[in-house]
C-alpha positions as CSV (number, residue, x, y, z in Angstrom):
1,X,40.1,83.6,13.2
2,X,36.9,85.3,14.6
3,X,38.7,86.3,17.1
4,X,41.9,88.1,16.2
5,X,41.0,89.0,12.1
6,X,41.6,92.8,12.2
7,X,41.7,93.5,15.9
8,X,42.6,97.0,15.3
9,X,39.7,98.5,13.3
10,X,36.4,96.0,15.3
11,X,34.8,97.0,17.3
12,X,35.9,100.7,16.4
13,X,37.6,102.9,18.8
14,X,38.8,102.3,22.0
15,X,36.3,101.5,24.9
16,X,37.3,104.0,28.1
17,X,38.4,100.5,30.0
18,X,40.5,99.2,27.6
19,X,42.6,102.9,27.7
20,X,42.7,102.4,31.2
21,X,44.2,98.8,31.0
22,X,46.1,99.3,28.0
23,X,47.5,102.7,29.8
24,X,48.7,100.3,33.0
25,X,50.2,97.8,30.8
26,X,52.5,100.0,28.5
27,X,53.5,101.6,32.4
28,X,54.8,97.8,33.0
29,X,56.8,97.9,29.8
30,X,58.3,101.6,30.9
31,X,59.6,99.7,34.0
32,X,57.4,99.8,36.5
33,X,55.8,97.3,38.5
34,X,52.9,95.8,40.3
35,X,52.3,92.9,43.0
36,X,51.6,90.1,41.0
37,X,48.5,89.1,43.5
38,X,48.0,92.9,43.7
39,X,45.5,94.8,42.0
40,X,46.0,97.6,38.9
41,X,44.8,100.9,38.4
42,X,41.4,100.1,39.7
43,X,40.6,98.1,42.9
44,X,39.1,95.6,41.8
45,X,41.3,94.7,38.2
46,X,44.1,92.1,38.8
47,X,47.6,93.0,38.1
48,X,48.1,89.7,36.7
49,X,45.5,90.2,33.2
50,X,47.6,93.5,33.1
51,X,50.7,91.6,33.4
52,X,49.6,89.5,30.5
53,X,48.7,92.4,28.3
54,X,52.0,94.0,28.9
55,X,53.3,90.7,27.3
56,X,50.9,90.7,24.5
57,X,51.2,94.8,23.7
58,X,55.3,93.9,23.4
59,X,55.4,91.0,21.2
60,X,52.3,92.2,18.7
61,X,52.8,96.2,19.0
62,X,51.5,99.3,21.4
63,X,49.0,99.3,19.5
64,X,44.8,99.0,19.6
65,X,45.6,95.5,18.1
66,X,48.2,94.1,20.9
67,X,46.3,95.6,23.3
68,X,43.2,93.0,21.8
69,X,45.1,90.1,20.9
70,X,45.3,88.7,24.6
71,X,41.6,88.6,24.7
72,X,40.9,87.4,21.5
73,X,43.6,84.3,22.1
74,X,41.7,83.8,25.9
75,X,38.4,83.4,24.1
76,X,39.8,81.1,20.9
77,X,40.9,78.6,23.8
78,X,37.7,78.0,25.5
79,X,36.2,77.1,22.3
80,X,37.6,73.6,22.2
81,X,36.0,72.8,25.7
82,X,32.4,74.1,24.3
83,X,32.9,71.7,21.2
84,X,34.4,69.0,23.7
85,X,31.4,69.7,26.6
86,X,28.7,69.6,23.9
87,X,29.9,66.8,22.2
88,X,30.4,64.7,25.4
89,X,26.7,65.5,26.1
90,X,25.0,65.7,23.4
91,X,26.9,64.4,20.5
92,X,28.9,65.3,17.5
93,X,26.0,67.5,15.5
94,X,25.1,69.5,18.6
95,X,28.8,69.9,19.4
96,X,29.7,71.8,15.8
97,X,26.3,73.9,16.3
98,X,27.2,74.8,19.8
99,X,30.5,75.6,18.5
100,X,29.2,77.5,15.6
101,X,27.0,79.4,17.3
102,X,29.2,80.2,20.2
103,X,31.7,81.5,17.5
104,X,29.7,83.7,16.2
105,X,27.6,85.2,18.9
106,X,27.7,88.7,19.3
107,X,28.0,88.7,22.7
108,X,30.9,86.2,22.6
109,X,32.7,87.4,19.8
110,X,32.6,91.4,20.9
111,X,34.0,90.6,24.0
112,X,36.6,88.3,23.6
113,X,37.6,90.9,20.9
114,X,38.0,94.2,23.2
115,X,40.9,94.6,25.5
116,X,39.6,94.3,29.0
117,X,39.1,91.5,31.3
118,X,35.8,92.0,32.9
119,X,33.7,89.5,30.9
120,X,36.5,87.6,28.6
121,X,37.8,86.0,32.0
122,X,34.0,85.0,32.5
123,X,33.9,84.1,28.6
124,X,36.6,81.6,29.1
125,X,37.0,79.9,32.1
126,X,33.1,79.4,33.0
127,X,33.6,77.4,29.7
128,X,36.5,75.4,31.1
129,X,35.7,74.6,34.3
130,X,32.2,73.2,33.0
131,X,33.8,70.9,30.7
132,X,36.2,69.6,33.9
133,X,33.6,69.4,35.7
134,X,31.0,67.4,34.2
135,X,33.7,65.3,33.0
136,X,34.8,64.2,36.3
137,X,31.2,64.0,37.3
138,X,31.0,61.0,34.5
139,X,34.8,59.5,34.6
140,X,35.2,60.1,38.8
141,X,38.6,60.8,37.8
142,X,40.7,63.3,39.8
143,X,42.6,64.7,37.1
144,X,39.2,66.1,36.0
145,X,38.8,67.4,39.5
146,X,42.1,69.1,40.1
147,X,41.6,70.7,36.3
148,X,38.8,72.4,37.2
149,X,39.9,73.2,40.5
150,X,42.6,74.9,39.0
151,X,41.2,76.5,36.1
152,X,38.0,78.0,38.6
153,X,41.3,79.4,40.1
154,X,42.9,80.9,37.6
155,X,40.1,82.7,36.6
156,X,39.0,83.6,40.0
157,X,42.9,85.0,40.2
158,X,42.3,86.9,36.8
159,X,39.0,88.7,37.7
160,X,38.1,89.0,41.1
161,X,34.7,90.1,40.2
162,X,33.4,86.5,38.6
163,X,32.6,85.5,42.0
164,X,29.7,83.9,39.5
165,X,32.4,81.2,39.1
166,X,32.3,79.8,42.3
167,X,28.7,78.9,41.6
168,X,29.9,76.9,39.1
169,X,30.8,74.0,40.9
170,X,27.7,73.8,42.7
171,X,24.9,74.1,39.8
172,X,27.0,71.5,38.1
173,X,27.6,69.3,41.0
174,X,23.9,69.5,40.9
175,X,22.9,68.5,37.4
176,X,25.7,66.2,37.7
177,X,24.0,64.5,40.7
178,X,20.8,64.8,39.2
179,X,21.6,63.5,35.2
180,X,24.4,61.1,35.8
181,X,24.4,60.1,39.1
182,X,20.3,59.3,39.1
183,X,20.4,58.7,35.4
184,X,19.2,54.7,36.1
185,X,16.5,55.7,39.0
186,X,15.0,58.5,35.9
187,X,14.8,56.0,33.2
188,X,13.2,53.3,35.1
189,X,10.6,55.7,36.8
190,X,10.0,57.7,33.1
191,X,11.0,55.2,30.5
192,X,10.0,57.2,27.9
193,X,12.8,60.3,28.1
């Protein structure tokens, strides 16, 4: 709700990059087109987030709020694998804090509530891929695997400038090693944590 409540008047105006993208999107719905693996107006902005915006700007108006929605929708969907990560670490109270907070953060929320992709890719998959990850660090399952696989993917598709992402599986393949792996060898040499 956050998220998408009055996407047209917050944040006010129009940021320069979300002209830019909206500009390239409502092109798409005039009829013309881009290389779907191709990049947009700017070298480094996918065609495929601008692809997706076209969608959203025709089904909820070319207006500031269509141009918003998609971002607001992309950042309500990583919240459920914030809640599901905390709560698989840390348990149920930390979970809806985490969640809470996370909601509510003005960094989070401002972002996932403009119309550009630069940091709402970031703001969603980083999420995502986390929660596959450490989950198939503790199940060994490769369904957990191929999820984040694909999802570290996606969003590498959708923003070519989160190369940040592909850090992702190694920090986490760290902890992982680290907190679940040598979880027995820490408790028996500090009993006490």
């Amino acid at each position: 709700f956050a998220r998408l409540y009055r996407l047209d008047t917050f944040p006010f105006g129009a940021e320069q990059d979300e002209g830019l993208f909206a500009s390239e999107a409502l092109r798409l719905l005039a009829g013309e087109r881009l290389h779907l693996f191709g990049t947009s107006w700017y070298f480094d902005h996918t065609a495929v987030y601008t692809y997706l915006q076209a969608l959203s700007m025709s089904l909820f108006g070319r207006n500031t709020a269509g141009m918003r929605v998609l971002s607001g929708v992309m950042g309500s969907f990583s919240l459920p694998f914030i809640y599901l990560l905390a709560r698989r670490m840390f348990g149920r109270t930390a979970a809806l804090l985490t969640l809470i907070f996370v909601t509510f953060a003005p960094f989070d929320l401002i972002f996932t509530r403009m119309g550009i992709h630069d940091m709402v890719v970031m703001l969603t998959y980083i999420p995502i891929v986390v929660y596959f990850l450490y989950s198939a660090l503790v199940s060994r399952r490769a369904s957990d695997y191929a999820a984040a696989g694909l999802f570290l993917g996606i969003g590498l598709w959708m923003d070519y400038n989160n190369k940040i992402m592909v850090l992702i599986p190694i920090v986490v393949g760290m902890l992982g090693y680290v907190f679940v792996i040598k979880w027995q060898y820490w408790k028996s040499e500090y009993p006490k944590i």
